[in-house]
C-alpha positions as CSV (number, residue, x, y, z in Angstrom):
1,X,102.6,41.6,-26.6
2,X,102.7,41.7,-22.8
3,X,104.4,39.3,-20.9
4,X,103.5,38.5,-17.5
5,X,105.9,36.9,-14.4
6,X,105.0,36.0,-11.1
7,X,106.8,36.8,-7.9
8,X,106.5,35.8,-4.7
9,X,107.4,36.8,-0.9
10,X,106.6,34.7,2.0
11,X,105.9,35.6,5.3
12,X,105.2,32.2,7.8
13,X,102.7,30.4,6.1
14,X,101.1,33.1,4.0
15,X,103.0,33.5,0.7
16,X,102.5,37.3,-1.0
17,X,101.9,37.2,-4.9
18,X,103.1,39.8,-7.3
19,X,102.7,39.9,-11.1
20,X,105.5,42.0,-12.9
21,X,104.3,42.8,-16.3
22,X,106.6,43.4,-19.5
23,X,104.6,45.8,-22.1
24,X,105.2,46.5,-25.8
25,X,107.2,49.5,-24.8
26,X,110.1,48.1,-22.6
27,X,108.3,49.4,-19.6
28,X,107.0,47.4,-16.5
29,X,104.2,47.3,-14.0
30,X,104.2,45.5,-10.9
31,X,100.6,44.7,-9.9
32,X,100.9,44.2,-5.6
33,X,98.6,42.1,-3.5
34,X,97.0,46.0,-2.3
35,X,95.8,46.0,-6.2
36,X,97.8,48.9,-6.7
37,X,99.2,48.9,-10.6
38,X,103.0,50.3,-10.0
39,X,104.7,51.7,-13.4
40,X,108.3,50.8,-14.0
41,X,110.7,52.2,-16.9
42,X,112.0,49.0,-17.4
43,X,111.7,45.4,-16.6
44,X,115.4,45.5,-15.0
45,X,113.8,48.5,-12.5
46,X,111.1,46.7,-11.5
47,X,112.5,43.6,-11.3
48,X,115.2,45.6,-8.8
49,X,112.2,46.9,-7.1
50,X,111.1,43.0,-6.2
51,X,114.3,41.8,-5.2
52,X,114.6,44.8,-2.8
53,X,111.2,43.8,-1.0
54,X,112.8,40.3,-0.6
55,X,110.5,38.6,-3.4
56,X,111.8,36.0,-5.4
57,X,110.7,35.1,-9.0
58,X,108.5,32.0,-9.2
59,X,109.9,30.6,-12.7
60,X,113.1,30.5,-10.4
61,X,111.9,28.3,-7.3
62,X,113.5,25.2,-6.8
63,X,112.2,22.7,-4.3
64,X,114.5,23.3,-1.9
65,X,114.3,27.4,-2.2
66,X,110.6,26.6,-1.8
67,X,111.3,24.3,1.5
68,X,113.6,27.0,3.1
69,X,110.6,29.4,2.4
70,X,108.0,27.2,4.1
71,X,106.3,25.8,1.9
72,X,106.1,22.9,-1.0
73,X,106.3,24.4,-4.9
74,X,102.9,21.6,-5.1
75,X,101.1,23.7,-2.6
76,X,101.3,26.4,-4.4
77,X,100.6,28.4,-7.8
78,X,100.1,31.8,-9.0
79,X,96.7,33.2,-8.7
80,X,94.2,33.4,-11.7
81,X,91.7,35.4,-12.1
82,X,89.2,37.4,-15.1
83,X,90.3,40.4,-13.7
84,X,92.8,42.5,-11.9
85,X,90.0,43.6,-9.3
86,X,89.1,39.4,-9.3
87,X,92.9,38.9,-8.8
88,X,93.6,41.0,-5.9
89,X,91.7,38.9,-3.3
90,X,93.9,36.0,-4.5
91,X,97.5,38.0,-4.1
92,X,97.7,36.8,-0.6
93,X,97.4,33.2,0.0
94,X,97.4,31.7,3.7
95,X,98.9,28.4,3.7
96,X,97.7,27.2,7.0
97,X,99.3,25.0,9.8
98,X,101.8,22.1,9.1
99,X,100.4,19.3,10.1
């Protein structure tokens, strides 16, 4: 059984999704908003690999880490899509102006 968690790095208004993926094994992919499928040998690696690029895990955003980040965790959620080439256009989301 795979198990999928969803990071996030902002930049402005435009928030960049990434989806770390445990498998069977013990081993990790990190599937980036390029759609490139990155292979990890362990969650702890790649999950060191997305702190180091400044992403944050979504599971662990409270509403004021959101705030500081610029946005609302309501405006926001990770993409879905029926496939990985489907989900790529949705790995970079543009959040707009504040009103």
């Amino acid at each position: 059984m795979t198990r999928d968690h969803w990071w996030l790095a902002s930049l402005g208004r435009t928030v960049i999704w990434a989806r770390l993926r445990v498998l069977e094994a013990g081993t990790a992919e990190v599937f980036d908003s390029d759609g490139n499928t990155l292979p990890y040998d362990s969650e702890d690696t790649a999950r060191g690999m997305l702190l180091d690029a400044e992403f944050v895990e979504w599971d662990g955003l409270d509403p004021e880490d959101a705030l500081a980040r610029g946005f609302a965790l309501d405006e926001i959620a990770p993409p879905q899509a029926d496939s990985d080439a489907q989900l790529r256009e949705r790995m970079v989301q543009s959040l707009g102006a504040r009103a």
